[in-house]
Z-matrix of the N, CA and C atoms (Angstrom, degrees):
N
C 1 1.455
C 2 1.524 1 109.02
N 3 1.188 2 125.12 1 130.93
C 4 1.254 3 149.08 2 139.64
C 5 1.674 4 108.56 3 -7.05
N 6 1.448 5 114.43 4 123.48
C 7 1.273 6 106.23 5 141.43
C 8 1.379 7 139.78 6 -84.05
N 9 1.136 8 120.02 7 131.37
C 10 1.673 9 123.78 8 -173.92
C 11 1.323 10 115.93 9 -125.22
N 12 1.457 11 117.49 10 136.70
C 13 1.778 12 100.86 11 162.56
C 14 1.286 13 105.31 12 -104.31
N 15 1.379 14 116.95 13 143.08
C 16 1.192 15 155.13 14 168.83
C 17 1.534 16 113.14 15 -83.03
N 18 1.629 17 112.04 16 119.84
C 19 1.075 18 116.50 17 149.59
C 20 1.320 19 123.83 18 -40.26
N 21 1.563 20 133.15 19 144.25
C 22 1.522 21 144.00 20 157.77
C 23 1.685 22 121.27 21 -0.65
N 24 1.158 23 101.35 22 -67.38
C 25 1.381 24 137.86 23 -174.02
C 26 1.296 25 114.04 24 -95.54
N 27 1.029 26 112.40 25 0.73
C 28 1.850 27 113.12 26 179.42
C 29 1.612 28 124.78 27 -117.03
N 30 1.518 29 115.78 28 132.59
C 31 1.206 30 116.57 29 -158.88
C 32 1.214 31 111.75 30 -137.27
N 33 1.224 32 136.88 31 130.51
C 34 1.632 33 146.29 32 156.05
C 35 1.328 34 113.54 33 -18.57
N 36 1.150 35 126.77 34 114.18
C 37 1.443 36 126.03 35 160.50
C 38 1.832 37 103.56 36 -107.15
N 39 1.191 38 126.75 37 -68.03
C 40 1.227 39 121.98 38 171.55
C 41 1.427 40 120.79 39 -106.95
N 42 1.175 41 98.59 40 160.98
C 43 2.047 42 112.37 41 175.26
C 44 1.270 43 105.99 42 -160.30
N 45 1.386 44 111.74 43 109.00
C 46 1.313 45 138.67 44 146.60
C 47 1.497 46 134.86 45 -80.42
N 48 1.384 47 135.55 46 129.81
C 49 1.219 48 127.82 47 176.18
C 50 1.839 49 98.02 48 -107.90
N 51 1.197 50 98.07 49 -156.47
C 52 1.662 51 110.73 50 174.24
C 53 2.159 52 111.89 51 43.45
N 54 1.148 53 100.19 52 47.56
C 55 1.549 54 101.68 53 -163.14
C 56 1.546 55 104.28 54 -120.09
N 57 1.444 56 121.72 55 146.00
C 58 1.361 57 116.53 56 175.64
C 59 2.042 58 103.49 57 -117.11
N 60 1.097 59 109.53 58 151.36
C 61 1.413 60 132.45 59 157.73
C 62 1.783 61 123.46 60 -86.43
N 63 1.268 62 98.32 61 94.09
C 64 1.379 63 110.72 62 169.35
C 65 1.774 64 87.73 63 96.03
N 66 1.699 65 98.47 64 -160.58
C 67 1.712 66 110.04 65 175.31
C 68 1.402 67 107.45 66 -88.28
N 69 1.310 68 128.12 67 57.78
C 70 1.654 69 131.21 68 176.89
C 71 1.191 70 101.60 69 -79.80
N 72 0.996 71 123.03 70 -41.56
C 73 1.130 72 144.90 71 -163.41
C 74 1.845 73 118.37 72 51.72
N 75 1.431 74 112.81 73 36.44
C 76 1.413 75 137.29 74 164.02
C 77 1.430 76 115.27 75 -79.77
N 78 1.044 77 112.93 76 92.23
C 79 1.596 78 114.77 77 -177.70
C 80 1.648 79 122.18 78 -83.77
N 81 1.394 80 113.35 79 47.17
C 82 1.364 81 130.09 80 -172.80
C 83 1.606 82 126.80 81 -117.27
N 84 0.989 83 86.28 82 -11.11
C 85 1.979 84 101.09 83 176.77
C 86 1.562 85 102.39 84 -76.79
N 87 1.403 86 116.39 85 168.44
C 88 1.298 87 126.91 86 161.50
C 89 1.924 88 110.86 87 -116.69
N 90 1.481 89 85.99 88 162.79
C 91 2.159 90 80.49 89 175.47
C 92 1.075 91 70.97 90 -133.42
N 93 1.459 92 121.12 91 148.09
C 94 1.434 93 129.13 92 129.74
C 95 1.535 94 119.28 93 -132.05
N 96 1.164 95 114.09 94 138.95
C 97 1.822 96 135.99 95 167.58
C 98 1.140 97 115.81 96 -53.05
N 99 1.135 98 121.99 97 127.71
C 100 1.708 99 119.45 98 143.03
C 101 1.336 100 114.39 99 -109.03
N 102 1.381 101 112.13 100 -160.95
C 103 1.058 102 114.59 101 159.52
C 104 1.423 103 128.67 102 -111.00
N 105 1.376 104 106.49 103 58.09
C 106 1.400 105 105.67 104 -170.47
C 107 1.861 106 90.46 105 -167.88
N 108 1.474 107 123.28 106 -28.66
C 109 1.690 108 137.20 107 -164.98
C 110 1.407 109 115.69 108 -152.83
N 111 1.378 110 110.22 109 155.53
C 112 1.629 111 133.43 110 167.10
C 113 1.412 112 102.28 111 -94.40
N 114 1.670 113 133.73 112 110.97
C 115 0.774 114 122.58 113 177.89
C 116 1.770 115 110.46 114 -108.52
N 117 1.280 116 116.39 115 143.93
C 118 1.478 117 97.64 116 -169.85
C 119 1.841 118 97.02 117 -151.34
N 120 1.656 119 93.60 118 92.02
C 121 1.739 120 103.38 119 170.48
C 122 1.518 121 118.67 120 -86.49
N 123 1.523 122 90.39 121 129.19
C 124 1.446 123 107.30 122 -171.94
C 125 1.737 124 109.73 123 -91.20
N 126 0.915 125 106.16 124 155.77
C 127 1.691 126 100.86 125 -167.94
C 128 2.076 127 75.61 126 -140.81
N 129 1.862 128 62.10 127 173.17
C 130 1.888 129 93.26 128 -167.12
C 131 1.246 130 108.22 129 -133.10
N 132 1.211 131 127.01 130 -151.58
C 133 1.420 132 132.11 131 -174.43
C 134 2.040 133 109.25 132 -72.39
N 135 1.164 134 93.75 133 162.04
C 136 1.513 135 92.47 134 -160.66
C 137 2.252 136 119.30 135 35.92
N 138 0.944 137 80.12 136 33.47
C 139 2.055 138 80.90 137 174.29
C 140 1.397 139 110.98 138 66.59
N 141 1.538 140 111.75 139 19.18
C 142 1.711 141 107.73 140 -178.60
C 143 1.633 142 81.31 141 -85.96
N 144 2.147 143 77.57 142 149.93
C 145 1.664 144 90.29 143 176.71
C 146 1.479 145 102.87 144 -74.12
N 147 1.523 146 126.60 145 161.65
C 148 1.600 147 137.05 146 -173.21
C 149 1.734 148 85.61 147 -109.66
N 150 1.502 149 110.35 148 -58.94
C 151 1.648 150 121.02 149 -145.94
C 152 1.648 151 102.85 150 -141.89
N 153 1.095 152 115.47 151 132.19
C 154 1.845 153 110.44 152 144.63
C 155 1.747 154 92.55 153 -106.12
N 156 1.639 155 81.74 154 141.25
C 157 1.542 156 85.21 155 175.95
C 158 1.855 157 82.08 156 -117.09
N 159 1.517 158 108.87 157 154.07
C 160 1.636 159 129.23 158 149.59
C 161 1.511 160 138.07 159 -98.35
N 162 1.073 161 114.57 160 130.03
C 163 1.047 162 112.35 161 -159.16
C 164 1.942 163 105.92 162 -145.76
N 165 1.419 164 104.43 163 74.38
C 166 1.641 165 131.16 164 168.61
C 167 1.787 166 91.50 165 -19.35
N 168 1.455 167 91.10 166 139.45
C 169 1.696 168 104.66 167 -178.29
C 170 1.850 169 80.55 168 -98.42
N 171 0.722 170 125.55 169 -16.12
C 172 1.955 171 104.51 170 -171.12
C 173 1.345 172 100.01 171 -106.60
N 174 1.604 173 130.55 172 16.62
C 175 1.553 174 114.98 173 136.79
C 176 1.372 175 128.64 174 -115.03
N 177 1.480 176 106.83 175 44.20
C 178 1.306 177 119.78 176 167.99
C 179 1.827 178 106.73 177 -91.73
N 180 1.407 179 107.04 178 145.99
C 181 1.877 180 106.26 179 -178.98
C 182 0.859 181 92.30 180 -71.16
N 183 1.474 182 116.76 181 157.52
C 184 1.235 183 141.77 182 150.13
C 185 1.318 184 115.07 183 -102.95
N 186 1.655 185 159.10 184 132.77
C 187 1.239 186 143.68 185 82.11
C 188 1.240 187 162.86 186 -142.18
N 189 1.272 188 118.82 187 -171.53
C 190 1.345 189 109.31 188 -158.95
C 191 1.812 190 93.77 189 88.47
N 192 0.595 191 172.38 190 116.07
C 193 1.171 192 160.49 191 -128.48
C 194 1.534 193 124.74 192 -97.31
N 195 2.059 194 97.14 193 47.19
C 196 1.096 195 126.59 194 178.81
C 197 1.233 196 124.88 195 -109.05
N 198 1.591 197 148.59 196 125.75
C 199 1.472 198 122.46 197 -178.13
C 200 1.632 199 96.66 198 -76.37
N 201 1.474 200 89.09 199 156.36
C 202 1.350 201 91.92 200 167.62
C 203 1.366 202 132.64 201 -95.62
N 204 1.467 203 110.70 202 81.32
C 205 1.907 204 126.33 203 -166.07
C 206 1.765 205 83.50 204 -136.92
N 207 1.338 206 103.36 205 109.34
C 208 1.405 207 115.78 206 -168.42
C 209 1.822 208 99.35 207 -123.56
N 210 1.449 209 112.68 208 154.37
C 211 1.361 210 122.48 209 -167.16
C 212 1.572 211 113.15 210 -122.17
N 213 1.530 212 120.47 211 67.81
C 214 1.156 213 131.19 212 164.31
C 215 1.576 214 120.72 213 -70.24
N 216 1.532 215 122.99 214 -171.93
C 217 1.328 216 147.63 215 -157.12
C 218 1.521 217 110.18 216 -153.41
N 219 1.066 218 135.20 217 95.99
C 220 1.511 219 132.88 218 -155.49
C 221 1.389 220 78.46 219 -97.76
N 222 1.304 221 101.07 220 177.99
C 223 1.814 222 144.08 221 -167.03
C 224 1.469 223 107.39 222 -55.34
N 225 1.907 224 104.71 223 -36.08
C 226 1.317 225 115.45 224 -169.10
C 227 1.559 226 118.20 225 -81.24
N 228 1.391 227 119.19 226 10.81
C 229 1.333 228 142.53 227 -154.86
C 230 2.081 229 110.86 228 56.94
N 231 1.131 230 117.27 229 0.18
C 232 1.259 231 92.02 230 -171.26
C 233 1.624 232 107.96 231 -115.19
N 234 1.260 233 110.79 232 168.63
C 235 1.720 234 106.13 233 -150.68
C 236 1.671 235 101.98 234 -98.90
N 237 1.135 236 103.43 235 159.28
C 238 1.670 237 116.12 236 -162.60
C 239 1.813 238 94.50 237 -145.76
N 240 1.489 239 82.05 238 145.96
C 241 1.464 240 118.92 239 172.92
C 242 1.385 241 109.51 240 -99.12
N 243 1.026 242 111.90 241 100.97
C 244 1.522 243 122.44 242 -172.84
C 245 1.726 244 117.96 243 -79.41
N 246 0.982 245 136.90 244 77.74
C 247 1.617 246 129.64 245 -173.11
C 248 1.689 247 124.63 246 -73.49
N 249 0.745 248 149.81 247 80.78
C 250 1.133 249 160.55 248 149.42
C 251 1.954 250 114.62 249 -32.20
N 252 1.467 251 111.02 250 73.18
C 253 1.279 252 107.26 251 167.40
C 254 1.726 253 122.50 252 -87.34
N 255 1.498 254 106.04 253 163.70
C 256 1.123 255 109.73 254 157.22
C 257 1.963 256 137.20 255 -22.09
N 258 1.098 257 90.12 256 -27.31
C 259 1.670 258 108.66 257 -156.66
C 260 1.499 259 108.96 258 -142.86
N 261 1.416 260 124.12 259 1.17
C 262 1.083 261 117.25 260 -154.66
C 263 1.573 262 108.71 261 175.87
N 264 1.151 263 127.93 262 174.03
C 265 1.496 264 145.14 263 154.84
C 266 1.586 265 125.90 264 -149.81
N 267 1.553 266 105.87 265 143.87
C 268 1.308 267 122.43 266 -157.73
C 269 1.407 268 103.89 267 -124.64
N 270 1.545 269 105.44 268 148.94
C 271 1.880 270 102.78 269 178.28
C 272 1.335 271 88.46 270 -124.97
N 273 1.410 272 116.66 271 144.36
C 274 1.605 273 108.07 272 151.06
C 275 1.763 274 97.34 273 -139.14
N 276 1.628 275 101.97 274 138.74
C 277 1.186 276 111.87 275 -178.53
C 278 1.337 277 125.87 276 -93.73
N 279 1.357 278 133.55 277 160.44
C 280 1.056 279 134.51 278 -160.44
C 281 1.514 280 115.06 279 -151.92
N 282 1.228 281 127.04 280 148.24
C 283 1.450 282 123.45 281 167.53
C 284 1.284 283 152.08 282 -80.08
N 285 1.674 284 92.19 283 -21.04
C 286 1.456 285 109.35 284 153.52
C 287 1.701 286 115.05 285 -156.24
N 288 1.311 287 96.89 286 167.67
C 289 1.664 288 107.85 287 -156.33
C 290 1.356 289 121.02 288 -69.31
N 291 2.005 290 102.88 289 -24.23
C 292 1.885 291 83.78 290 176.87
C 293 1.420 292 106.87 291 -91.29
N 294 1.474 293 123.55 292 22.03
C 295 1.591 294 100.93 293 -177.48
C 296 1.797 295 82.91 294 -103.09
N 297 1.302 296 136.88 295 -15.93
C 298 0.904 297 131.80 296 -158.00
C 299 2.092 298 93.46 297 -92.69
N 300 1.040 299 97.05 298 -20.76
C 301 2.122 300 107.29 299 -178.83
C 302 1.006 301 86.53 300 -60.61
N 303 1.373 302 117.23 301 -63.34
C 304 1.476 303 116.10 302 -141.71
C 305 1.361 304 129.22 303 -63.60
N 306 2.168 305 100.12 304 -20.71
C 307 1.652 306 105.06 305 170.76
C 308 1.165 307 98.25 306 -78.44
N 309 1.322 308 132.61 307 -58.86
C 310 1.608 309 125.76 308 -172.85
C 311 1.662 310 101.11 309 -33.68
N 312 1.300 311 124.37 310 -59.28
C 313 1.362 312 119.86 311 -157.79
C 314 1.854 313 106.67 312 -59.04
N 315 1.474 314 90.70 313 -47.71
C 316 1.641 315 100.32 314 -177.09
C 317 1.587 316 124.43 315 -56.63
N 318 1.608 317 102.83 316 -32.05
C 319 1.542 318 104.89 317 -170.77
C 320 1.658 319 89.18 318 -88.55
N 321 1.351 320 111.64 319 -34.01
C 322 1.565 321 80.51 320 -170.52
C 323 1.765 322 113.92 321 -78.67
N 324 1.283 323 124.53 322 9.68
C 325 1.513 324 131.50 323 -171.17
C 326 1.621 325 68.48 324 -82.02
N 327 1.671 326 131.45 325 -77.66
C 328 1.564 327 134.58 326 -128.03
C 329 1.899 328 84.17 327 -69.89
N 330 0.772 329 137.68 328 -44.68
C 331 1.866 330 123.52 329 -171.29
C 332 1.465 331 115.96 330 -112.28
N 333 1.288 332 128.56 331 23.50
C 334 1.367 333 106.52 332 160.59
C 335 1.624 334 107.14 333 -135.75
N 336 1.058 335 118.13 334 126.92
C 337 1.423 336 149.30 335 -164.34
C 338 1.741 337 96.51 336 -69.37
N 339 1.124 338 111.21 337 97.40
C 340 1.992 339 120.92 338 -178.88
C 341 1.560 340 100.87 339 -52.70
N 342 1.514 341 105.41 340 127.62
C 343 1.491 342 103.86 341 169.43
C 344 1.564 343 118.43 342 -52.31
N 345 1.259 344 121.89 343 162.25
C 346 1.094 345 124.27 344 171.96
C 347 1.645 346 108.37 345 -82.90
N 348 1.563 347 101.60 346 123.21
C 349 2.146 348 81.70 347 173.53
C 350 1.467 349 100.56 348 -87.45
N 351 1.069 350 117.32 349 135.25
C 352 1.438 351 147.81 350 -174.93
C 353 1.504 352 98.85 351 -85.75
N 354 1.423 353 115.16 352 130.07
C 355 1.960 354 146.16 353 -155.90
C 356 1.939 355 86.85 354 -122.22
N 357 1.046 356 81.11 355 125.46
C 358 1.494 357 95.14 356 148.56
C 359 1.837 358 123.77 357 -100.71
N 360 1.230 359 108.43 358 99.07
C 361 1.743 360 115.98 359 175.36
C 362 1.356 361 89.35 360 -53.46
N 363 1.662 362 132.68 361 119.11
C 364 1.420 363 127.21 362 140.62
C 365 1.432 364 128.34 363 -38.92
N 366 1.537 365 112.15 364 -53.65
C 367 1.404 366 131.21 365 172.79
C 368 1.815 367 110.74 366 -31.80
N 369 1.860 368 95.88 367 -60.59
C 370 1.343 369 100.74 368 -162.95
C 371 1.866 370 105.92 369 -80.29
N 372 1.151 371 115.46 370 -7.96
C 373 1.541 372 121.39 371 169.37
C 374 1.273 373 108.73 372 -74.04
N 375 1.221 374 118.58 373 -50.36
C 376 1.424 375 115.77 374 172.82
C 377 1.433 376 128.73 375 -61.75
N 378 1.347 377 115.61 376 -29.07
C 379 1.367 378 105.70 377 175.04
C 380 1.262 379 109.12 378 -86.48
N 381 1.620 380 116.21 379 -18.23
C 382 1.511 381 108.85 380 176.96
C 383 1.698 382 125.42 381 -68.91
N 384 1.498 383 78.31 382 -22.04
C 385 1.988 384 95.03 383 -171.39
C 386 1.685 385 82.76 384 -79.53
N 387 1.495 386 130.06 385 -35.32
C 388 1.914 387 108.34 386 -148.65
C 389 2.078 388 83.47 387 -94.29
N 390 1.131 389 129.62 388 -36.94
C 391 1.694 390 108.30 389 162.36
C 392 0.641 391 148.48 390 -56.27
N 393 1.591 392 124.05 391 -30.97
C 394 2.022 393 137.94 392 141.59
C 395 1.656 394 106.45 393 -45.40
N 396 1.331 395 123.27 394 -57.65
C 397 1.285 396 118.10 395 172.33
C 398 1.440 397 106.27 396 -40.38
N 399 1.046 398 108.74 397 -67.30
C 400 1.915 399 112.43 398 -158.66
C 401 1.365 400 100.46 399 -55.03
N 402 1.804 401 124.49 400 -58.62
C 403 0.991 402 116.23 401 -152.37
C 404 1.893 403 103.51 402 -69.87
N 405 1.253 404 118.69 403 -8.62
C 406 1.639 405 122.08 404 -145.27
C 407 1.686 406 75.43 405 -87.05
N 408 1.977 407 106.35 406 -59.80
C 409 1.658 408 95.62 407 -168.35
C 410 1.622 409 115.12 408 -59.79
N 411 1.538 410 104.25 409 -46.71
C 412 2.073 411 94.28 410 168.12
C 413 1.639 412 121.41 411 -32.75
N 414 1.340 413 111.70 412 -28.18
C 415 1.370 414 108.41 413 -170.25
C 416 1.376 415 121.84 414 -100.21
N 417 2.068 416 118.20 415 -2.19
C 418 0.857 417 150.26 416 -162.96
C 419 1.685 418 104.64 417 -123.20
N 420 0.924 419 109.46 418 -28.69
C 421 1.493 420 107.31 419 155.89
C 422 1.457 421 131.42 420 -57.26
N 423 1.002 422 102.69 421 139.44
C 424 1.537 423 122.56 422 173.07
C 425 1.548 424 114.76 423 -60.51
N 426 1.430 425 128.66 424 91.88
C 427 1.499 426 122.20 425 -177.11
C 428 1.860 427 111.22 426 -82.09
N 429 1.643 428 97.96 427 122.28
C 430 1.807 429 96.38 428 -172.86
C 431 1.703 430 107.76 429 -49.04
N 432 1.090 431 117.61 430 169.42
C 433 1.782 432 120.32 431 176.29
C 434 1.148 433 97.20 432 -105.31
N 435 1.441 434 100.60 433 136.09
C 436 1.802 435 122.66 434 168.92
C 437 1.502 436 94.40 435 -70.08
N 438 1.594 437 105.76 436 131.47
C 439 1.608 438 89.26 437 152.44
C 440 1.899 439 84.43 438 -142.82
N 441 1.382 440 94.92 439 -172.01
C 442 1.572 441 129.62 440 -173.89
C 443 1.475 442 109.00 441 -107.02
N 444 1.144 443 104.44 442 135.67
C 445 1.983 444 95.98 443 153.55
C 446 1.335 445 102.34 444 -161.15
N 447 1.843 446 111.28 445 -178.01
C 448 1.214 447 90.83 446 166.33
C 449 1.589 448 133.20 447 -143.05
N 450 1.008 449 109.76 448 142.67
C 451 1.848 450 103.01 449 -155.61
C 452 1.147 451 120.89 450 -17.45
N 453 0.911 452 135.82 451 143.30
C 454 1.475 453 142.04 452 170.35
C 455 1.461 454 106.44 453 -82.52
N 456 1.636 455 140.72 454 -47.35
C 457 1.156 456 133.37 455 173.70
C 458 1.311 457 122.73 456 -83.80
N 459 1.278 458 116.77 457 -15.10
C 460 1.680 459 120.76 458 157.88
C 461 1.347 460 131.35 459 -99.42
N 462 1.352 461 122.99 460 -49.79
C 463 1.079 462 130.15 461 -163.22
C 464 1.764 463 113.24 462 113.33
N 465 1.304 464 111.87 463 -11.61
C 466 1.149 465 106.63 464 -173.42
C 467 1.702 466 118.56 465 -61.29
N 468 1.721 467 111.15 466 178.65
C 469 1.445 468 97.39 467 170.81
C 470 1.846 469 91.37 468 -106.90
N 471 1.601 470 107.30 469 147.81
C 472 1.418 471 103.39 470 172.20
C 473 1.472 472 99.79 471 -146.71
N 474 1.406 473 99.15 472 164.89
C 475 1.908 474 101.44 473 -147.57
C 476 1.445 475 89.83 474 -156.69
N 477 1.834 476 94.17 475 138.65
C 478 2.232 477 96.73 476 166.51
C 479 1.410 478 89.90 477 168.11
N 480 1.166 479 105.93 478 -152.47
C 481 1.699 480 104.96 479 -167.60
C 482 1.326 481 102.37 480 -99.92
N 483 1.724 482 109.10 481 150.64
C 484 1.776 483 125.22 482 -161.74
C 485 1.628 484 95.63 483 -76.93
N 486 1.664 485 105.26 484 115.93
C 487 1.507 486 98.53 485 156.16
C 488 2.105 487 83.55 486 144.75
N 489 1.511 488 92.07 487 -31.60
C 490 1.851 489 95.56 488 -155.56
C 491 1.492 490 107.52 489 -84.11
N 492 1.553 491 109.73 490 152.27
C 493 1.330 492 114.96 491 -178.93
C 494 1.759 493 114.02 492 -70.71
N 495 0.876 494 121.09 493 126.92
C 496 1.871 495 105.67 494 -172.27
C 497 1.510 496 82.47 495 -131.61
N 498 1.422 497 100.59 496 158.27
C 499 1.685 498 125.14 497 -179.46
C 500 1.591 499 84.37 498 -131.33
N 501 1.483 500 80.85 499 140.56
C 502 1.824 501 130.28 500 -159.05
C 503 1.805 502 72.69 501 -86.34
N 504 1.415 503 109.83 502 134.84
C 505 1.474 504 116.46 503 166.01
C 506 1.667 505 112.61 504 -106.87
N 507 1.560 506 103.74 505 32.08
C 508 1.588 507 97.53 506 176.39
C 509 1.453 508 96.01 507 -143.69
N 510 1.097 509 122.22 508 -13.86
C 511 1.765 510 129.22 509 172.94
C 512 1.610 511 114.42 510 -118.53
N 513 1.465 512 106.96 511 -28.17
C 514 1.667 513 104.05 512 162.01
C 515 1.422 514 96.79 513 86.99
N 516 1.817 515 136.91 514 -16.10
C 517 1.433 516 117.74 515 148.55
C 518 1.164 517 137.57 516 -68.26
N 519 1.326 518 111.37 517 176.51
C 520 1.782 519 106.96 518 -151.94
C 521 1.762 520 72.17 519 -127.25
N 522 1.651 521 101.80 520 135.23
C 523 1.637 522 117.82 521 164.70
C 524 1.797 523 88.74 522 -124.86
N 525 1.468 524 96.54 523 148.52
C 526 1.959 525 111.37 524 138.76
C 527 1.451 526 114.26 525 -70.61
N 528 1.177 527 93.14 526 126.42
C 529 1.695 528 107.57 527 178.26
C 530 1.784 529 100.90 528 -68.97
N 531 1.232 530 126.27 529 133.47
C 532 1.262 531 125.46 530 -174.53
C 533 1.840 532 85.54 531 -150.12
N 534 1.280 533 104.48 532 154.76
C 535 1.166 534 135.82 533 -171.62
C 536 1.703 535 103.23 534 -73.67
């Protein structure tokens, strides 16, 4: 393995050796993950490194709420990690498929944010279902009619809903309000 320095905060999740960049089909580079980059050292004759290249995990696409680090099989029979950046796209090849799962699985754990599974509160369904009820029949109800009339033993005017007994507040008898 490669020496690397690491940012503070930054840590190895995977390391692969025996890996190629693009269809070279040179299986001598290493990739390794952090959690923060795609790191991918290129070696040369006798295994001296040539290059580290970098490659930021937060300009890889995301969507659908997938990154886009996809796990194909090129032409050459051997399987590739397909990267899809912001600015660009990257292949790195591999020899077999679960070491190649396991970055797909890993990068997409480090950048995509797990849906929330959504709970139904019984409690709060129920009161939502018994206030649509109430308010639907309140609004489906029959509202009594105000009317007016006027006393028969006073003269006054007296007023409330048609059908109800009301007391005259200037003679103190009680009439049914009738139309």
């Amino acid at each position: 393995m490669v020496k690397i320095n690491l940012k503070p905060n930054e840590v190895i999740i995977l390391h692969h050796e025996n890996i190629s960049r693009g269809d070279k089909g040179r299986f001598k580079d290493e990739l390794i993950l952090t959690n923060l980059c795609l790191l991918h050292v290129e070696k040369g004759m006798f295994n001296k490194i040539k290059k580290i290249n970098v490659f930021p995990l937060n300009t890889i696409k995301i969507f659908n709420n997938k990154a886009q680090a996809l796990a194909n099989r090129h032409k050459n029979g051997y399987y590739y990690l397909d990267v899809y950046f912001i600015n660009s796209q990257e292949s790195f090849g591999f020899y077999n498929k679960s070491d190649l799962q396991k970055y797909v699985k890993e990068i997409n754990k480090l950048l995509v944010v797990p849906q929330e599974k959504k709970t139904i509160n019984t409690n709060e369904l129920k009161a939502t279902i018994i206030d649509t009820a109430t308010s639907l029949i309140g609004a489906l109800k029959v509202k009594p009619k105000e009317i007016s009339m006027v006393c028969p033993s006073c003269g006054a005017t007296i007023s409330g809903e048609k059908g109800k007994n009301i007391c005259c507040d200037y003679c103190g008898m009680f009439h049914t309000l009738k139309e």
